[in-house]
N, CA, C and O atoms as a Maestro MAE file, in Angstrom:
{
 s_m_m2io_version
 :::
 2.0.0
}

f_m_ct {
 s_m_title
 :::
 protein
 m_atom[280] {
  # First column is atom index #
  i_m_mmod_type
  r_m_x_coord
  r_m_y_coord
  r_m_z_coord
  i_m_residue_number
  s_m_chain_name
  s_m_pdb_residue_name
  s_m_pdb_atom_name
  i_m_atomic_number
  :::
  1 25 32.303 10.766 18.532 1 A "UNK " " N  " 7
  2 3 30.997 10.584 17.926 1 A "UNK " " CA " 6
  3 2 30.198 11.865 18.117 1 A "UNK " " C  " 6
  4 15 30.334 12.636 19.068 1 A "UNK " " O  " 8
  5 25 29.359 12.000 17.115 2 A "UNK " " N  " 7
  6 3 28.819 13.636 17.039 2 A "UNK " " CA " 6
  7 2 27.172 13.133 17.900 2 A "UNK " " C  " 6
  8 15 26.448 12.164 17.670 2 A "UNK " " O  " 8
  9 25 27.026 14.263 18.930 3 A "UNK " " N  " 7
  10 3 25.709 13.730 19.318 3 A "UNK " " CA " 6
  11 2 24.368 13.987 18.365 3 A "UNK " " C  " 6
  12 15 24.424 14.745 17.396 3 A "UNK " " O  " 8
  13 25 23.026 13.195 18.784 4 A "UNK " " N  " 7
  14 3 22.287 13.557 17.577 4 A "UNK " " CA " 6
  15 2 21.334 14.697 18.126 4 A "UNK " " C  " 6
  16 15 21.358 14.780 19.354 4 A "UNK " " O  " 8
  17 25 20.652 15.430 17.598 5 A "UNK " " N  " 7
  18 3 19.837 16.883 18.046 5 A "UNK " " CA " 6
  19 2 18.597 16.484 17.372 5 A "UNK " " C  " 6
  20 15 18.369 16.591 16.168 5 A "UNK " " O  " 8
  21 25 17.623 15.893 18.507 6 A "UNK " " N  " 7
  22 3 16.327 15.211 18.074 6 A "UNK " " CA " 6
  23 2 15.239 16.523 17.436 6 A "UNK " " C  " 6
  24 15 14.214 16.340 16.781 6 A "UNK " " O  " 8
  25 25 15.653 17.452 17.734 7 A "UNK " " N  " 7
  26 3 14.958 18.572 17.067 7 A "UNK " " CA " 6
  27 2 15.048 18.654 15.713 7 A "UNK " " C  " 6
  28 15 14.137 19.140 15.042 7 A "UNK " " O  " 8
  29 25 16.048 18.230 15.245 8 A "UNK " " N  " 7
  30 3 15.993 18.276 13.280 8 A "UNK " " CA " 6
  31 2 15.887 17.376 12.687 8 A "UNK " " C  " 6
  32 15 15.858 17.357 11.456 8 A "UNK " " O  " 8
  33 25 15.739 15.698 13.966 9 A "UNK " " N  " 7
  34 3 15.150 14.560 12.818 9 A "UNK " " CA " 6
  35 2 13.740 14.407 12.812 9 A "UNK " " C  " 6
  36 15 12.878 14.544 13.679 9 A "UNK " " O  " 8
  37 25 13.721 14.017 11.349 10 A "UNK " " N  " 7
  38 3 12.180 14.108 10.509 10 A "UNK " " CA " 6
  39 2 12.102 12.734 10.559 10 A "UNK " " C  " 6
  40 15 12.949 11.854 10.407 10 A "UNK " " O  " 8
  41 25 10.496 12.714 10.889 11 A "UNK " " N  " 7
  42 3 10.219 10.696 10.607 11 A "UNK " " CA " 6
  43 2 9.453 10.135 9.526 11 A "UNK " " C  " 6
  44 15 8.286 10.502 9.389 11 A "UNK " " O  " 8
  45 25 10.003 9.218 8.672 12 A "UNK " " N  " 7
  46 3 9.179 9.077 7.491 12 A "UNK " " CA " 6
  47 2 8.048 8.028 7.743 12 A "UNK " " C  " 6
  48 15 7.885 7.345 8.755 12 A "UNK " " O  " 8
  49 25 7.203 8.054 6.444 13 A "UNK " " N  " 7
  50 3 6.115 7.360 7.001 13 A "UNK " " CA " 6
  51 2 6.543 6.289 7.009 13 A "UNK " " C  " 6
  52 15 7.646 5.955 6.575 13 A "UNK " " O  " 8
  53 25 5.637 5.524 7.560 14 A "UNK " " N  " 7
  54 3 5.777 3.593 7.882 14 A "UNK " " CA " 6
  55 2 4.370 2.972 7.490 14 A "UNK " " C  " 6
  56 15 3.235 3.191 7.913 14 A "UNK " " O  " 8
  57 25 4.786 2.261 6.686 15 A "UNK " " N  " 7
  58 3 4.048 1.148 6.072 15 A "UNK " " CA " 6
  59 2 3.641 -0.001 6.987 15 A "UNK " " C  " 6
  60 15 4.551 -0.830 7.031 15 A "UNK " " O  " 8
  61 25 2.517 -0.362 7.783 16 A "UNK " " N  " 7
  62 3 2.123 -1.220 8.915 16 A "UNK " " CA " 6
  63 2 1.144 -1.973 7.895 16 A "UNK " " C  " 6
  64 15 0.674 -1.613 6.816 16 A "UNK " " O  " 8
  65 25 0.974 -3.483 8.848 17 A "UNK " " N  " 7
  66 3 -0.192 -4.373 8.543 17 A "UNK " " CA " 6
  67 2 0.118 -4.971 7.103 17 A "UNK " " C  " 6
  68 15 0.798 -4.352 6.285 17 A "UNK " " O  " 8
  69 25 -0.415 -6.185 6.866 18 A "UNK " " N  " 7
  70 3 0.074 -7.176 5.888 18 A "UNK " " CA " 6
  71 2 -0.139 -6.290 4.289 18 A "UNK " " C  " 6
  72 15 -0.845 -5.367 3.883 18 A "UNK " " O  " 8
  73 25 0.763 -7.055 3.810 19 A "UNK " " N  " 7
  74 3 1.031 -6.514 1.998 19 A "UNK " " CA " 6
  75 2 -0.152 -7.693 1.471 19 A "UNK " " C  " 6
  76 15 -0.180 -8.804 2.000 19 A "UNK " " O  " 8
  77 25 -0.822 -7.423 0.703 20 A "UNK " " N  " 7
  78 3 -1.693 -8.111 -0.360 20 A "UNK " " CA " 6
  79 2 -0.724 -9.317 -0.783 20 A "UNK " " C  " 6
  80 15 0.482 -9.196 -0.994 20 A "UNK " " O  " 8
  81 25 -1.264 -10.179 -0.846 21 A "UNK " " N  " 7
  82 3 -0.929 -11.570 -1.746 21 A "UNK " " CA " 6
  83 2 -0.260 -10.728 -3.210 21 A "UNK " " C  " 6
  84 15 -0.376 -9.622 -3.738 21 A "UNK " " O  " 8
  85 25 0.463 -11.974 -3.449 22 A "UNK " " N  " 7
  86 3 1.115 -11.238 -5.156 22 A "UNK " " CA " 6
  87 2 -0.201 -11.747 -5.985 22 A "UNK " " C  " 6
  88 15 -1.067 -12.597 -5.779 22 A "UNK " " O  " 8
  89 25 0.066 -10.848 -6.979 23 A "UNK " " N  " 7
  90 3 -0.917 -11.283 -8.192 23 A "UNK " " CA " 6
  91 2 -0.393 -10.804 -9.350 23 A "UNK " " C  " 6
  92 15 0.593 -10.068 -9.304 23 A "UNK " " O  " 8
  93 25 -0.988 -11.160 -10.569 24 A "UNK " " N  " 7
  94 3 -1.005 -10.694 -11.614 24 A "UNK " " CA " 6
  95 2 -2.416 -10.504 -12.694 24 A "UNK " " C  " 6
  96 15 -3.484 -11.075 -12.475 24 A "UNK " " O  " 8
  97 25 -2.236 -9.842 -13.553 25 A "UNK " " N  " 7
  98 3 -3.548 -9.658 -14.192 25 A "UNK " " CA " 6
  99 2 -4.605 -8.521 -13.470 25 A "UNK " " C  " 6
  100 15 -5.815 -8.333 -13.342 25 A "UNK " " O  " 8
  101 25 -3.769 -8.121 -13.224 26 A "UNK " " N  " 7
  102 3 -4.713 -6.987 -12.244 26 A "UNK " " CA " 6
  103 2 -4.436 -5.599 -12.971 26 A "UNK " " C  " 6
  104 15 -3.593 -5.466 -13.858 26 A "UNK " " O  " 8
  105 25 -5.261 -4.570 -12.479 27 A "UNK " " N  " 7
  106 3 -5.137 -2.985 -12.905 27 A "UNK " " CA " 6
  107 2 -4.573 -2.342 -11.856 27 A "UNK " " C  " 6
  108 15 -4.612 -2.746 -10.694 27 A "UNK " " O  " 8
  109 25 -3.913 -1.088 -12.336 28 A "UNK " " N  " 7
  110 3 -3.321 -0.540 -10.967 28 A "UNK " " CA " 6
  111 2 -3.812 0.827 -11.480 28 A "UNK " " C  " 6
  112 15 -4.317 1.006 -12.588 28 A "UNK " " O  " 8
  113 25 -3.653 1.546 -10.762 29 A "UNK " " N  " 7
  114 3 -3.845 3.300 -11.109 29 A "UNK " " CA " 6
  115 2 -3.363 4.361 -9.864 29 A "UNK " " C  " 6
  116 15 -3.608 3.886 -8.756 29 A "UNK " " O  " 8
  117 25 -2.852 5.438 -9.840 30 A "UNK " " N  " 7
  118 3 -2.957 5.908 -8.983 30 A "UNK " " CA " 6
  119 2 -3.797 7.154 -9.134 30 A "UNK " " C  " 6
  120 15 -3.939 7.640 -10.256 30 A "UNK " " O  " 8
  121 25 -4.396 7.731 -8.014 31 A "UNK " " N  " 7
  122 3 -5.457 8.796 -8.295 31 A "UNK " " CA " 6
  123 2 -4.534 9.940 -7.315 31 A "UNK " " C  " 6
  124 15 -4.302 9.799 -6.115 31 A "UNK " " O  " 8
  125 25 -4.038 11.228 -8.287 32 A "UNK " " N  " 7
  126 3 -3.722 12.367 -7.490 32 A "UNK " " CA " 6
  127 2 -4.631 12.990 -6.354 32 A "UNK " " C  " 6
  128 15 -4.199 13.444 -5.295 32 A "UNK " " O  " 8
  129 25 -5.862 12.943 -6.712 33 A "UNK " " N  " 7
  130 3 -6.819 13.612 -5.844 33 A "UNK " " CA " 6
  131 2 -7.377 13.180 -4.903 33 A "UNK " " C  " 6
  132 15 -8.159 13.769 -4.156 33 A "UNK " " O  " 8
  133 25 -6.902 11.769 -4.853 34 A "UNK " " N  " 7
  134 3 -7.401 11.177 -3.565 34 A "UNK " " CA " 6
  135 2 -5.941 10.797 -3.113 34 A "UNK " " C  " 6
  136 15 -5.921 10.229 -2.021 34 A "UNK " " O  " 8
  137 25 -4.784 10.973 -3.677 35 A "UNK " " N  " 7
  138 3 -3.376 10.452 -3.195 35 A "UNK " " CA " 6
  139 2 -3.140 9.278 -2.339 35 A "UNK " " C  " 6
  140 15 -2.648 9.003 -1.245 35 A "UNK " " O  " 8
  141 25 -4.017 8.419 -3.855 36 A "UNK " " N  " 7
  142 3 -4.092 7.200 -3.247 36 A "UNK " " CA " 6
  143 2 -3.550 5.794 -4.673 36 A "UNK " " C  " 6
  144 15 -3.508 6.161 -5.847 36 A "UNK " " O  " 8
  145 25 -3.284 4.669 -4.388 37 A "UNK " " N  " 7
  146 3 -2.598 4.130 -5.587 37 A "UNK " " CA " 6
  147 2 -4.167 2.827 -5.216 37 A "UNK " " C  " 6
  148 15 -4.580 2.459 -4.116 37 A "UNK " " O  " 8
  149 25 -4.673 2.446 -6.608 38 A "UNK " " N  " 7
  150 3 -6.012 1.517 -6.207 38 A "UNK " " CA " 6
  151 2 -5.275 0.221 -7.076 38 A "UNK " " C  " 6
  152 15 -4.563 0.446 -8.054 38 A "UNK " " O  " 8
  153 25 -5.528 -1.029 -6.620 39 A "UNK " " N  " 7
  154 3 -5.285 -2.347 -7.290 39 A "UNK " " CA " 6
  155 2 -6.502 -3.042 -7.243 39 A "UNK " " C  " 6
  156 15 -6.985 -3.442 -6.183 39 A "UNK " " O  " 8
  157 25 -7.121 -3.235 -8.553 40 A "UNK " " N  " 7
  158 3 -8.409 -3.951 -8.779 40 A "UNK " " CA " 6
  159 2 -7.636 -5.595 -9.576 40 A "UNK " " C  " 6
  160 15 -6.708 -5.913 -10.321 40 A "UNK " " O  " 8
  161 25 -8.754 -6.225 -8.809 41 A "UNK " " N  " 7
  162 3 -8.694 -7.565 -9.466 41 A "UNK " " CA " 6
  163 2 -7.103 -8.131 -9.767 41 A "UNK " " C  " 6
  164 15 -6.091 -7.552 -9.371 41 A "UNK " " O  " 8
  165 25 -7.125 -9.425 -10.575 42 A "UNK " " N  " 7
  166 3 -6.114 -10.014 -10.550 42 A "UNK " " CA " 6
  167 2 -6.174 -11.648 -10.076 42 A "UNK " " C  " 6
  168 15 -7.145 -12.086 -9.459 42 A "UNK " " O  " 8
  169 25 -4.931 -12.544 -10.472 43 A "UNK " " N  " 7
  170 3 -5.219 -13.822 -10.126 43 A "UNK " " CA " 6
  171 2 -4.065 -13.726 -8.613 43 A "UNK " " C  " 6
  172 15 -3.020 -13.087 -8.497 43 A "UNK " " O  " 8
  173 25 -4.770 -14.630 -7.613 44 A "UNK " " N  " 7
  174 3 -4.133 -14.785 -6.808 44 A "UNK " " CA " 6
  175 2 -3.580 -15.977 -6.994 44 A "UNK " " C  " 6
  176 15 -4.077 -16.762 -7.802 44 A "UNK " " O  " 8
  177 25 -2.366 -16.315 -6.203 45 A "UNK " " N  " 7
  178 3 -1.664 -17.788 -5.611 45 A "UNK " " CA " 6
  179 2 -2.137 -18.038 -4.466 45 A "UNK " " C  " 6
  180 15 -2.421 -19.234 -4.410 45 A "UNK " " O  " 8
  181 25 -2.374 -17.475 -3.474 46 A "UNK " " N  " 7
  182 3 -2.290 -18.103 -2.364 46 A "UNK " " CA " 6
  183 2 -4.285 -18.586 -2.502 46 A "UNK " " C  " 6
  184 15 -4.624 -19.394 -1.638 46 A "UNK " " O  " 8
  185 25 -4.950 -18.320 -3.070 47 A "UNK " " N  " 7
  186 3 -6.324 -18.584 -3.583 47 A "UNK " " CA " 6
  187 2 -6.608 -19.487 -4.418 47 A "UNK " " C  " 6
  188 15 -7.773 -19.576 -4.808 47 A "UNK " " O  " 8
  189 25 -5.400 -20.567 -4.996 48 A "UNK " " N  " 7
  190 3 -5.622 -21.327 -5.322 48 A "UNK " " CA " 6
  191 2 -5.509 -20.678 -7.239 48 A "UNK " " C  " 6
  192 15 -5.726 -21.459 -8.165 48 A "UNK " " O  " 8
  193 25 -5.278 -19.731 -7.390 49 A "UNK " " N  " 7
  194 3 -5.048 -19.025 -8.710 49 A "UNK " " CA " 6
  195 2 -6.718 -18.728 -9.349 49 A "UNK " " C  " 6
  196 15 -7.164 -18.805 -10.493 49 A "UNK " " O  " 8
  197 25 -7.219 -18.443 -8.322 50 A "UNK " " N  " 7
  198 3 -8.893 -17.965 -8.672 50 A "UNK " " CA " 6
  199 2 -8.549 -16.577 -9.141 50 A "UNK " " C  " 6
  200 15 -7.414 -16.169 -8.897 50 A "UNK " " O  " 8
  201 25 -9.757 -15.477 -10.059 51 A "UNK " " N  " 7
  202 3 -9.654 -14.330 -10.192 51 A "UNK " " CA " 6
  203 2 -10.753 -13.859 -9.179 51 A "UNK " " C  " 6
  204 15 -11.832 -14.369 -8.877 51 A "UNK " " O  " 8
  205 25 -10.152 -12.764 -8.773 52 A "UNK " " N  " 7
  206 3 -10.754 -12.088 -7.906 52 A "UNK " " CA " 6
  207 2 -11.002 -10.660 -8.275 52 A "UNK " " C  " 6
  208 15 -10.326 -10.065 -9.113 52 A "UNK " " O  " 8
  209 25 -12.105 -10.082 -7.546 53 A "UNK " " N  " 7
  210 3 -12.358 -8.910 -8.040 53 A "UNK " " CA " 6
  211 2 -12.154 -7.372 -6.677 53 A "UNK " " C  " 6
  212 15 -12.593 -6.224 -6.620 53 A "UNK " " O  " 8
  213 25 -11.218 -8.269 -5.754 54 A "UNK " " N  " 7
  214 3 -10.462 -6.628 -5.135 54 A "UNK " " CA " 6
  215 2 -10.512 -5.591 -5.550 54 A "UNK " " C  " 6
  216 15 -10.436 -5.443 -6.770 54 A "UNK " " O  " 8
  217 25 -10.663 -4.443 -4.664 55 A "UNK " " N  " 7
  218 3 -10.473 -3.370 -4.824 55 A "UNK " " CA " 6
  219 2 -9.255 -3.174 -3.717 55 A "UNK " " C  " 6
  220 15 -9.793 -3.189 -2.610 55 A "UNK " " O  " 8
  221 25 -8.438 -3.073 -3.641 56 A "UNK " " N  " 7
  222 3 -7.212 -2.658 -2.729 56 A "UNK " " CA " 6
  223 2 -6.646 -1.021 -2.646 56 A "UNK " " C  " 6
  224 15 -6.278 -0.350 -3.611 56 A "UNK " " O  " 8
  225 25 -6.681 -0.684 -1.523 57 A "UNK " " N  " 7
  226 3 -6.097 0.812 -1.566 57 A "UNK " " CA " 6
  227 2 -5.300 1.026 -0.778 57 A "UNK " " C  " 6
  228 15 -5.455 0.588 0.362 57 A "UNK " " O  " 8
  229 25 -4.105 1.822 -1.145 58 A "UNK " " N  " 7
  230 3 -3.198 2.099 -0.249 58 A "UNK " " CA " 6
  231 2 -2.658 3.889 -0.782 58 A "UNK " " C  " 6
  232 15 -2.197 4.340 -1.831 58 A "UNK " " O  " 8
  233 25 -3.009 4.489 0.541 59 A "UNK " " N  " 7
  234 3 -3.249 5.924 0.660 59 A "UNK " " CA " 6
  235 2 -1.561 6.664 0.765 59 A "UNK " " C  " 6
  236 15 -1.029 6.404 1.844 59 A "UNK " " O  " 8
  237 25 -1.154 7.066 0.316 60 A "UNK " " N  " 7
  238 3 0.246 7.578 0.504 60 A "UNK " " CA " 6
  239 2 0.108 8.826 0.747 60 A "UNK " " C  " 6
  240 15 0.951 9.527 0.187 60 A "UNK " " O  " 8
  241 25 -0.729 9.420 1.446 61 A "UNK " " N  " 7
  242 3 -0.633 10.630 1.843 61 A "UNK " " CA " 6
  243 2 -0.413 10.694 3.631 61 A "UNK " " C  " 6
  244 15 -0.098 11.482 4.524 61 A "UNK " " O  " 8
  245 25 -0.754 9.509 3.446 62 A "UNK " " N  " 7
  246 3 -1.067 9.748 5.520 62 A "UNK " " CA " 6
  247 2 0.284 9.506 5.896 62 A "UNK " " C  " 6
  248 15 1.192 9.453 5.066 62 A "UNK " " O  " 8
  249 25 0.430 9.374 6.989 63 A "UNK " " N  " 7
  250 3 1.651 8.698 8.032 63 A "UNK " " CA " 6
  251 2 2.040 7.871 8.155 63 A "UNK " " C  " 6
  252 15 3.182 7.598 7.785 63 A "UNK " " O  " 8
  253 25 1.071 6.896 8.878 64 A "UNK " " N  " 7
  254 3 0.852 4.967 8.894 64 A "UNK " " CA " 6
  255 2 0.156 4.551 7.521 64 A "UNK " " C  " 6
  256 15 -1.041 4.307 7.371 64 A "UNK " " O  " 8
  257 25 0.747 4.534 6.949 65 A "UNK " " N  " 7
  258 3 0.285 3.798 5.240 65 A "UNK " " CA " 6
  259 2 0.172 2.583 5.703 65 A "UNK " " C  " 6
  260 15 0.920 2.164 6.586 65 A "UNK " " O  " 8
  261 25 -1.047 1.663 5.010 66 A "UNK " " N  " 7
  262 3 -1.653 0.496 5.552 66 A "UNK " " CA " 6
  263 2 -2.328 0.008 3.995 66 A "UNK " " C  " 6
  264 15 -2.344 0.959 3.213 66 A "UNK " " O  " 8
  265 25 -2.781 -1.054 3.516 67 A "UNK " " N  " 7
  266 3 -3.011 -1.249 2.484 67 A "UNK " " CA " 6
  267 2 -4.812 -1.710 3.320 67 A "UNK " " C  " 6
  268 15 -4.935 -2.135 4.469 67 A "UNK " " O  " 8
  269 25 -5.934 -1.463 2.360 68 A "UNK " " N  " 7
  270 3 -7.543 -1.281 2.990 68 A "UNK " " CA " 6
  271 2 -7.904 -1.870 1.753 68 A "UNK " " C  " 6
  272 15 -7.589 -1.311 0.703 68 A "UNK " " O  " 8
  273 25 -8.692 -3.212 1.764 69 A "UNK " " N  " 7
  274 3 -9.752 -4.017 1.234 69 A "UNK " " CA " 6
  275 2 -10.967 -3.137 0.813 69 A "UNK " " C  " 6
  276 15 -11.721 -3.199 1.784 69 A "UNK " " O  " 8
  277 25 -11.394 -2.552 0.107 70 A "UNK " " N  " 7
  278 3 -12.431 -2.048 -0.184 70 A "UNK " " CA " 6
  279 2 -13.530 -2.793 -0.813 70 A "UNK " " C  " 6
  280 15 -14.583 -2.221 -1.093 70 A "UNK " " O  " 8
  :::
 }
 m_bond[279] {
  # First column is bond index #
  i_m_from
  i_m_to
  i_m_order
  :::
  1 1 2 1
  2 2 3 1
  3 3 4 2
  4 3 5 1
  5 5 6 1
  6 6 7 1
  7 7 8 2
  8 7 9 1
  9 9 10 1
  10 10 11 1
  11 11 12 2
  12 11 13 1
  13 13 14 1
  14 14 15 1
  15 15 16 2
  16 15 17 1
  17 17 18 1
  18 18 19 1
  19 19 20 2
  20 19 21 1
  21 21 22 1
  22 22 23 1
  23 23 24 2
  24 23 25 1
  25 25 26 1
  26 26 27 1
  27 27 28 2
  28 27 29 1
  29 29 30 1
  30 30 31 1
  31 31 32 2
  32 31 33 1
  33 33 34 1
  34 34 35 1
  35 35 36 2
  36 35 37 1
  37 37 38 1
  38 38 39 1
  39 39 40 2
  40 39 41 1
  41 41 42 1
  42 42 43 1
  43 43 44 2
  44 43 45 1
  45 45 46 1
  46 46 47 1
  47 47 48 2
  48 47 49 1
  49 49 50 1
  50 50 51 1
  51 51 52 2
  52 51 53 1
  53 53 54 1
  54 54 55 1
  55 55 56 2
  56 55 57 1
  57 57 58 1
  58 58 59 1
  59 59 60 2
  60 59 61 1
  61 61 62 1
  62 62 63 1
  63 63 64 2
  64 63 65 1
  65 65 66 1
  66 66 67 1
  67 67 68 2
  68 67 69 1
  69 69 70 1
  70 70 71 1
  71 71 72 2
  72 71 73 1
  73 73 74 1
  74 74 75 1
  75 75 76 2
  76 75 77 1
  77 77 78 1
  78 78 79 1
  79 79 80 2
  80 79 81 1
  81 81 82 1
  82 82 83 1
  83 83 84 2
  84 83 85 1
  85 85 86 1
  86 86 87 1
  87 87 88 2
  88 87 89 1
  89 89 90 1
  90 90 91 1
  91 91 92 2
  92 91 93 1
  93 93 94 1
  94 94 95 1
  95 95 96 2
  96 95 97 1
  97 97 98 1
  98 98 99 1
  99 99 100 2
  100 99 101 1
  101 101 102 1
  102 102 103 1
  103 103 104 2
  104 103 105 1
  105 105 106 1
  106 106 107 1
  107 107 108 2
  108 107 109 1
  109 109 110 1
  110 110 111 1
  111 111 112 2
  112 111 113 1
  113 113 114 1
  114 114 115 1
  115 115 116 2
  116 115 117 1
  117 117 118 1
  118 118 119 1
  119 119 120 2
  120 119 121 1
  121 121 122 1
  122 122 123 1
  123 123 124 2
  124 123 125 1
  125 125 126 1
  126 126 127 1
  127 127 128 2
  128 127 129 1
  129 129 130 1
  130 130 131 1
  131 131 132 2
  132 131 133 1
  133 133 134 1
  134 134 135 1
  135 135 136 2
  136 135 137 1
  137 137 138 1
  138 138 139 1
  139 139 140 2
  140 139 141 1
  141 141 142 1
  142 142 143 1
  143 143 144 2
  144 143 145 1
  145 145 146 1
  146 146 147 1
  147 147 148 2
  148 147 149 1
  149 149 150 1
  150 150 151 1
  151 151 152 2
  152 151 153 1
  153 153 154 1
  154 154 155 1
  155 155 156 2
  156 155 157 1
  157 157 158 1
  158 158 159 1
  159 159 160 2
  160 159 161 1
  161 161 162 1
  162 162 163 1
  163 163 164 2
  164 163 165 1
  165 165 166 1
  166 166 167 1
  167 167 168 2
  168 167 169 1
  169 169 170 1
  170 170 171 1
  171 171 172 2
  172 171 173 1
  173 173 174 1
  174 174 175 1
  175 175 176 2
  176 175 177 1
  177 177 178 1
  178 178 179 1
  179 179 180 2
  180 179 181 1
  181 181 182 1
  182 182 183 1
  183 183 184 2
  184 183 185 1
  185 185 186 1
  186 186 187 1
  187 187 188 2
  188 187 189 1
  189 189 190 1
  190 190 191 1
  191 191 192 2
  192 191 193 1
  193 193 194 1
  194 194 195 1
  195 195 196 2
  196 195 197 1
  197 197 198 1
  198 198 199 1
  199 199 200 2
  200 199 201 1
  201 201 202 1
  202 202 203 1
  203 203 204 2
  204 203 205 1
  205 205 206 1
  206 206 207 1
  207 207 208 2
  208 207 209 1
  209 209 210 1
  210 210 211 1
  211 211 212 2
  212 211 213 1
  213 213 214 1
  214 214 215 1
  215 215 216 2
  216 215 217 1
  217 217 218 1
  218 218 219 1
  219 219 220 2
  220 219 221 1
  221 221 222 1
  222 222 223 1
  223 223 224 2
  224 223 225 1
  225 225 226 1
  226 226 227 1
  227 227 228 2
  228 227 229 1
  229 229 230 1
  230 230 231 1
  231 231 232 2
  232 231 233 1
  233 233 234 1
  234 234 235 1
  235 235 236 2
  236 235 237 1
  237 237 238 1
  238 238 239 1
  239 239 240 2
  240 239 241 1
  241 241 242 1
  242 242 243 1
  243 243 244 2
  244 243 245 1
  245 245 246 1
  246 246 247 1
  247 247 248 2
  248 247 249 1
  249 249 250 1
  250 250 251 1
  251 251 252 2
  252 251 253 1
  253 253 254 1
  254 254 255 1
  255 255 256 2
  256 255 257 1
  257 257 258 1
  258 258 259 1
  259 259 260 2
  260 259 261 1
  261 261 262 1
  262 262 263 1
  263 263 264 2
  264 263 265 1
  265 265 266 1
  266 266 267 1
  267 267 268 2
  268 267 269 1
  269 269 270 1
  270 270 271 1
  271 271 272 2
  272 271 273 1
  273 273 274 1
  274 274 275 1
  275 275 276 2
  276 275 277 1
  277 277 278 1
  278 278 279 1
  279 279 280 2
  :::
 }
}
């Protein structure tokens, strides 16, 4: 077995903390300049199939990617 040489492994980011309910009917976009992907609105399930007007962001530039309620 070849040993491993912790000096040349790279760590990718990690995605922590709960994923948004599924939905549909929603907008998505991603914005280069803030290198961030935004999910507005949409019907939830676990809400009983109400529309809601979320703003959801999840930043793919950082390290610990986390999805933030705005």
């Amino acid at each position: 077995m070849k040993p491993i040489v912790l000096s040349t492994l790279t760590l990718a980011p990690v995605a922590l903390g709960l994923s948004p309910a599924g939905r549909w009917g929603h907008q998505a976009v991603y914005v280069p300049s803030q290198a961030a992907m935004y999910i507005v609105g949409g019907q939830v399930s676990t809400t009983n199939f109400q529309i809601t007007n979320d703003v959801l962001v999840y930043p793919v530039s950082r390290y610990l990617r986390c999805w933030e309620l705005r």
